[in-house]
Each structure stands twice: as structure tokens, then as C-alpha cells.
N, C-alpha and C positions, 0 to 999 in steps of 0.2 A: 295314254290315259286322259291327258287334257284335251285331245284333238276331239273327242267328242264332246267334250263339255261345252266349249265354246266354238259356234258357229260363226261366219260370217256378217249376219245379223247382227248376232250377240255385241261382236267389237262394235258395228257401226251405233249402237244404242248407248253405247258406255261410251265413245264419244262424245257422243250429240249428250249426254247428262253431264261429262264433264267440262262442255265448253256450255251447256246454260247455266252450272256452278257457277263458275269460275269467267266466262266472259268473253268472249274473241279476242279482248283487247289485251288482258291480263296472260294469257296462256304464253307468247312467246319471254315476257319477265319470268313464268312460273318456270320454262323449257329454260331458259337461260342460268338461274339459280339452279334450280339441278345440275344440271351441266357443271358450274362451279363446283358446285358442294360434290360431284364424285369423283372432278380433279384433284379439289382437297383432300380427300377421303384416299385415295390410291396413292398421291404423295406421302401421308403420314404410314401407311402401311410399306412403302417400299424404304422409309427413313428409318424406318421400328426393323426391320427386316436388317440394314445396313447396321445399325445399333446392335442386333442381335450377333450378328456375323464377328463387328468388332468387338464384341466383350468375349467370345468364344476363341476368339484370334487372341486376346489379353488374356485370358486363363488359359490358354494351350502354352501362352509361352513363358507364362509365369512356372507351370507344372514342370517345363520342360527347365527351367534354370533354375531350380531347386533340385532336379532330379540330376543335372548335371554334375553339383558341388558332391551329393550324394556318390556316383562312382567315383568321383576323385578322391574320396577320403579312408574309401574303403581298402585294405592293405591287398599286395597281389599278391598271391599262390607261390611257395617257393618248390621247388622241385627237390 
């Protein structure tokens, strides 16, 4: 669907307007800050991830040590 949209052309123009923006001299700080900022961005995602994992890890095992006390209390079946 996009392979027609943009030609060959098309990118080298969108280039050439965002290096007469932006500057030749400014673009590798501009490549550089990005760079950072989606290192950043995919650490906070894979820490949110591990945070997620262990709060699911701390209510499985909370669920599972109250359900525990629960069959110990319950009386056994006499024959």
C-alpha cells in the first residue's frame, strides 16, 4: 500500500527539505538524540515489563499462601 505512495524521488526530496530545515551540521546531534531517547524509551518499557512480571509473581504467591492455610483448616472426610 505505501510502496506506491512513495517513490524514489519522493524520499530523496524529503531529504534534501529536511537537511535545508535542519542544517548538515545539526542533523548528526538531531540522529544522535534520537538514538538516546529510543534507548530510553525501550529500557522504561522492558523495566515496566519486569515490574509487571513481578507484581503477578507477588499476587500468585500471596493467592497461593492464603489458599494454602485454607485446605489446612478444612476438616478430613471420615469414613
Amino acid at each position: 500500500m505505501l510502496g506506491d505512495l512513495f517513490s524514489g524521488w519522493h524520499i530523496w526530496i524529503i531529504l534534501l527539505i529536511i537537511v535545508l530545515l535542519f542544517g548538515a551540521t545539526r542533523l548528526p546531534a538531531l540522529a544522535r538524540s534520537i538514538g538516546q531517547s529510543t534507548r530510553i524509551f525501550k529500557k522504561e518499557i522492558r523495566e515496566g515489563h519486569e515490574e509487571d512480571e513481578a507484581a503477578e509473581a507477588a499476587k500468585d504467591s500471596k493467592a497461593e499462601s492464603k489458599a494454602a492455610p485454607a485446605a489446612a483448616e478444612k476438616p478430613a472426610d471420615k469414613i
